[in-house]
C-alpha positions in Angstrom: 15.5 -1.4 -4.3 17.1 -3.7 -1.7 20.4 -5.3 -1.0 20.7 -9.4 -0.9 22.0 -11.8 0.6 25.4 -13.9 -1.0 23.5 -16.9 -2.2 20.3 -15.5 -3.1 18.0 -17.2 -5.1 17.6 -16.0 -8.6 20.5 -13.8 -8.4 22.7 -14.6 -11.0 25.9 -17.3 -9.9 28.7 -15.3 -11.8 28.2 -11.9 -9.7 28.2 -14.0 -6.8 31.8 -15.2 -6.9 32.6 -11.4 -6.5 31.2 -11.5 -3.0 34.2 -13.4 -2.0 36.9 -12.5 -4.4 36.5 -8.9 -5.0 40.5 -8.3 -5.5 39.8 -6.9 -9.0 37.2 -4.2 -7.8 38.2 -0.9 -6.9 36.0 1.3 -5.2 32.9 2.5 -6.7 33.3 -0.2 -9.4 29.7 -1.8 -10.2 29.1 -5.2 -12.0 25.5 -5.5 -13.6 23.0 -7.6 -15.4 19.5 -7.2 -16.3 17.5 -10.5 -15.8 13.8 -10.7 -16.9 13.7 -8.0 -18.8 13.8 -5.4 -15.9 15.3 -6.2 -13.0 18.8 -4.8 -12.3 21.6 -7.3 -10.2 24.7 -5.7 -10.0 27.3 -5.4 -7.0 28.8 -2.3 -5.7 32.3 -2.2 -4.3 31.8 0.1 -0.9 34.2 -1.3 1.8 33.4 -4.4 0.8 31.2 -5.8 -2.0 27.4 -4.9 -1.9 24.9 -7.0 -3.7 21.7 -4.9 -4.3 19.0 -5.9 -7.2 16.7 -2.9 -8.2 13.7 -2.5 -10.5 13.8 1.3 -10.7 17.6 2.4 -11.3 19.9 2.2 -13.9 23.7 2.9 -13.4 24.9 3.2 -16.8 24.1 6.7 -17.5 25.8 10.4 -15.9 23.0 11.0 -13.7 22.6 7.7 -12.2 25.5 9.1 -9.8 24.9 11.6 -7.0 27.4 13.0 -4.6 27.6 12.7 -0.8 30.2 13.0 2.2 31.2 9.7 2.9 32.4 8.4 5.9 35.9 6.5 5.5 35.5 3.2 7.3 38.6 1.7 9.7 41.5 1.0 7.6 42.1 -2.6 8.1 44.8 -5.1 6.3 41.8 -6.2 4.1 40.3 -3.4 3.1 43.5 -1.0 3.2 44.1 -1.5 -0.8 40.9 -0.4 -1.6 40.1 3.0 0.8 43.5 4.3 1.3 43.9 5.5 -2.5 40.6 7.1 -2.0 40.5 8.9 1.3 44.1 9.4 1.9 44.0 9.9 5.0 40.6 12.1 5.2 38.2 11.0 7.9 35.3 12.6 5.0 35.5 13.2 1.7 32.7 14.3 -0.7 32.3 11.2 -3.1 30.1 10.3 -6.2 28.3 7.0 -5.0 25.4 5.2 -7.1 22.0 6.9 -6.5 20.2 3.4 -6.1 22.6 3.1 -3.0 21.8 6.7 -1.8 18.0 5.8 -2.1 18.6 2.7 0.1 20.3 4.9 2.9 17.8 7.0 3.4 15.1 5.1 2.7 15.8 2.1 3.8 13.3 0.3 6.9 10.4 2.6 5.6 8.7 -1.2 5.0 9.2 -1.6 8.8 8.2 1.5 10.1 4.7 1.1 8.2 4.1 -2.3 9.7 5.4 -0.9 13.1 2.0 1.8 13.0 0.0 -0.6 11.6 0.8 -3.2 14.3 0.4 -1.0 17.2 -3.5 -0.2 16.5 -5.0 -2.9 14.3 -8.6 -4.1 13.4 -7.3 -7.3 12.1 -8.5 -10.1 13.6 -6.9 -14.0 13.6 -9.6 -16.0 12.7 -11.2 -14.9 9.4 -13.5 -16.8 7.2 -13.4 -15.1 4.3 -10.5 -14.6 2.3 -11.2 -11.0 1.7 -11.2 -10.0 5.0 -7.7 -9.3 5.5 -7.3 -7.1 2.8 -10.2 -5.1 3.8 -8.1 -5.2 7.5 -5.1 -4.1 6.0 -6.5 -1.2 3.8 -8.9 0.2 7.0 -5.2 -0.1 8.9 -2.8 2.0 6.1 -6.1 4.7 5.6 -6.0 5.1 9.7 -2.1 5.2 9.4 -1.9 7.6 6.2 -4.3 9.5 7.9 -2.3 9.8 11.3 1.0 11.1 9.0 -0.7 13.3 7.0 -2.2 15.0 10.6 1.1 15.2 11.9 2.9 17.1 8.5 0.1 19.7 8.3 0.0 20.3 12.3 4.2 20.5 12.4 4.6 22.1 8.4 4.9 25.7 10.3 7.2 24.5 12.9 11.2 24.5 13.1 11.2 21.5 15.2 9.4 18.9 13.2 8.7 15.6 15.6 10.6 12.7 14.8 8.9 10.5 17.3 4.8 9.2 17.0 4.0 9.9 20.6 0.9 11.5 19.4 0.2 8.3 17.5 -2.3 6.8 20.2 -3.9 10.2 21.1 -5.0 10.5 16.8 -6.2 7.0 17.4 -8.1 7.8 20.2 -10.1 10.4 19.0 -10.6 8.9 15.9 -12.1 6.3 17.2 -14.7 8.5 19.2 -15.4 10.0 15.9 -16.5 7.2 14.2 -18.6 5.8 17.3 -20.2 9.1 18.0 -20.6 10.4 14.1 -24.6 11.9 14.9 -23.2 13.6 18.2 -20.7 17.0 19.2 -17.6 16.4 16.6 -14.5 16.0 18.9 -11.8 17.7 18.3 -8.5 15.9 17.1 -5.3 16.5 19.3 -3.5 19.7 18.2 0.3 19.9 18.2 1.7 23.4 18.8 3.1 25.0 15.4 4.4 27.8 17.3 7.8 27.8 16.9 8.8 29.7 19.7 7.8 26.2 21.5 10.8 24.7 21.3 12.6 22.1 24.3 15.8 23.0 25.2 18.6 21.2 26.6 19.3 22.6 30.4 22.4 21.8 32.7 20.2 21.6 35.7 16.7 19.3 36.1 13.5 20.0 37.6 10.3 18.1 37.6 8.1 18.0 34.9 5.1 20.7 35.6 2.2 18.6 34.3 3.0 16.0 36.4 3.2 18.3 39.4 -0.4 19.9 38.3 -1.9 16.4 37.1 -1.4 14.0 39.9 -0.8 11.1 40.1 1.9 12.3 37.7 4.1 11.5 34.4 3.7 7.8 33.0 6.4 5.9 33.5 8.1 4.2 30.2 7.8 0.5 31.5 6.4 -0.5 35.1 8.5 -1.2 38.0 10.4 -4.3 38.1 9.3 -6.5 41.6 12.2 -7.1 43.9 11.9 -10.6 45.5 10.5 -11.1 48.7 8.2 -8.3 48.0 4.7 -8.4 48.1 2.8 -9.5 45.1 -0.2 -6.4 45.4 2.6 -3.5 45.1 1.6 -0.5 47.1 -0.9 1.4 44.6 -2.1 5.3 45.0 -5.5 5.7 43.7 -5.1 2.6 42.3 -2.3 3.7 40.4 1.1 2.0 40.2 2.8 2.6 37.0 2.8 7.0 37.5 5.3 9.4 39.1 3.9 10.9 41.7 4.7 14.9 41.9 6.2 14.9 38.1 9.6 13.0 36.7 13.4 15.0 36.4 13.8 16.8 33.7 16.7 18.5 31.7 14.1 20.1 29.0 12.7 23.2 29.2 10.1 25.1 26.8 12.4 28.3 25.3 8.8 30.4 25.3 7.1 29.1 28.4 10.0 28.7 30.5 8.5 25.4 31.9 10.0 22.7 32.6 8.3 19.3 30.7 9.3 15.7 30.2 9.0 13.8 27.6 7.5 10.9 29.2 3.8 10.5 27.6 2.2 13.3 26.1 3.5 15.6 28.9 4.6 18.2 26.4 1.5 18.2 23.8 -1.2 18.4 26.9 0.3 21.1 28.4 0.6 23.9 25.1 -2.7 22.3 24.2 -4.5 22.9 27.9 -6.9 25.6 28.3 -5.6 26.8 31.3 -2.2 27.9 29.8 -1.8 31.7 28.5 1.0 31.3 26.0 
């Protein structure tokens, strides 16, 4: 299920004339064909016409529809005919929208998001000379990556605050990687994420620096390295060979409701410290 593009090819040329003459839609009207037997092309009136083609909806039947709060759009000359008799007036209103358009909404950029975790920690090479190479690449690559989000659900299934961020995405990498190269020797352990929830950050008016960083020096990673200021020195001034850390721990406004520590969320600041040894909680 995807939307299109006006002049797409293979999308038939009668439904595209709606895209810029949609006077007769109201809203929530749907024009459909099926070409090739099953493929769905139809277009949606929202705010303005949607073009979407589908292989695994149907709109013709009751439960094709699904209910959700809408949002009513700005109320412009153009569009005023169509979203004024709906929303009259209501910033939300609980409307009956196609469920192929509420699958795209939510699901939409999953593609992405998979080739964003793949991307970041690859074994595909450039140059391969043999044609199944790449495929074996690519299924080593969505195993390690299947395997990284099924970690994550069964480490965060007993926690109220489910990560929506892969920070722990290297760290999985990591130690599988020492897994594999060190199969005959001491198994070691994969990181751990805290399904406590009493762990839980919390929003504070006041800032204090991260207690990691103050107790692992040289400190919290920054997010991207210090821009050079001209006229500088090209060897910046390096600590222990360091020049990308905070030294002494970065300001925070988070603060573990249990621990009653305060802990950035530069790195894996938060996961290392619930996961040290040397902390009683």
């Amino acid at each position: 299920m995807s939307t299109t593009r006006k002049k797409a090819d293979g999308f038939p040329s009668h439904l595209q004339t709606y895209f810029n003459n949609n006077s007769e839609l109201l809203w929530d009207s749907t024009i459909a064909e099926v070409i090739d037997g099953n493929t769905l092309c139809f277009i949606w009136q929202d705010n303005k016409a949607v073009g979407a083609i589908s292989t695994a909806h149907s709109l013709h039947r009751s439960e094709d529809k699904i209910q959700r709060i809408r949002r009513c759009p700005k109320i412009t000359s153009e569009n005023r005919r169509i979203l004024a008799p709906v929303f009259d007036g209501q910033p939300f209103k609980k409307l009956f929208i196609p469920k192929a358009i509420d699958d795209y909404n939510h699901h939409m950029k999953g593609v992405d998001q998979a080739n964003q975790l793949r991307a970041s920690v690859t074994c595909h090479r450039k140059q391969n000379y043999r044609t199944w190479w790449p495929l074996l690449f690519f299924l080593l690559d969505v195993a390690c990556v299947n395997a990284y989000l099924l970690w994550k659900w069964s480490s965060t299934a007993n926690s109220t605050r489910i990560e929506k961020t892969h920070n722990g995405h290297r760290d999985f990498m990591v130690a599988l990687c020492n897994q594999l190269l060190h199969s005959n020797d001491k198994v070691q352990s994969l990181p751990t994420v805290d399904p406590n929830p009493a762990h839980e950050r919390v929003q504070n008016e006041g800032h204090a620096r991260c207690e990691w960083g103050k107790r692992h020096p040289p400190g919290c990673p920054r997010k991207r390295p210090k821009k050079r200021q001209f006229g500088t020195d090209i060897t910046e001034s390096t600590v222990n060979g360091t020049d990308d850390a905070i030294f002494g721990g970065s300001m925070t406004h988070l603060k573990c409701r249990k621990c009653q520590v305060w802990l950035c969320t530069r790195g894996q600041c938060w996961q290392r410290y619930h996961s040290s040894i040397g902390v009683n909680c």
